[in-house]
C-alpha positions as CSV (number, residue, x, y, z in Angstrom):
1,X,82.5,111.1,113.3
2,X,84.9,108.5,111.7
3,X,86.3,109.7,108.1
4,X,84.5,108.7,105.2
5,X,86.8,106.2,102.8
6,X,84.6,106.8,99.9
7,X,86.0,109.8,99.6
8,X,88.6,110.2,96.6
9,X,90.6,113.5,98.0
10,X,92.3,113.9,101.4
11,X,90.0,115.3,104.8
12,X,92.4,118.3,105.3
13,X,93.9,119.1,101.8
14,X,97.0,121.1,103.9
15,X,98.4,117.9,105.2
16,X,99.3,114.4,103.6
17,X,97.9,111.7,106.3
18,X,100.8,108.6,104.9
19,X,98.7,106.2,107.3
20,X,95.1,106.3,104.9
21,X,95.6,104.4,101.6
22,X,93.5,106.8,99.6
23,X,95.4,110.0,100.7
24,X,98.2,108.5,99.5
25,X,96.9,107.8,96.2
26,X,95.6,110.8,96.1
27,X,98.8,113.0,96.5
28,X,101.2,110.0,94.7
29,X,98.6,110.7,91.5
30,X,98.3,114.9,92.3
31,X,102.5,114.9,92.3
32,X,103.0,112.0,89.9
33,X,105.6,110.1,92.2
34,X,105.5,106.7,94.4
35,X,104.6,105.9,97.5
36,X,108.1,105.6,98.6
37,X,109.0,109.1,97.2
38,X,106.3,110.9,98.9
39,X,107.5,109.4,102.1
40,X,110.7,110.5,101.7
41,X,109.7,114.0,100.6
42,X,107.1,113.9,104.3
43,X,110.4,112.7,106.0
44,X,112.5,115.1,104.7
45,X,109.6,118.5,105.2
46,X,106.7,117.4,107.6
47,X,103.5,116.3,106.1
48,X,102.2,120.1,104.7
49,X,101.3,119.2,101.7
50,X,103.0,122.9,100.1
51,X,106.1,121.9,101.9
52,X,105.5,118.8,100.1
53,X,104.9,119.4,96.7
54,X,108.2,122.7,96.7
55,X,110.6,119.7,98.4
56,X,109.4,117.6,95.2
57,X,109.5,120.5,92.4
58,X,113.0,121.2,93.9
């Protein structure tokens, strides 16, 4: 079963999935930062979206 894009929030809310448009809205809207500072934040922790959002609070 393919993913359904209609959705607004991500198919496994543990993870950030940089490669599907609305995910990354999704999480650049949840953490209120760009596109470019979310990947850098995946880069720098892995794409768990906890490891995510502490490596952004911090």
């Amino acid at each position: 079963m393919s993913d359904d894009k209609t959705l607004r929030g991500p198919q496994d809310s543990s993870r950030i999935a940089m490669g599907d448009d609305y995910e990354v809205q999704y999480w650049t809207d949840k953490f209120g930062v760009s596109r470019e500072r979310l990947q850098q934040a995946v880069d720098a922790v892995g794409n768990g979206a906890d490891a995510v959002e502490a490596h952004l609070k911090g």
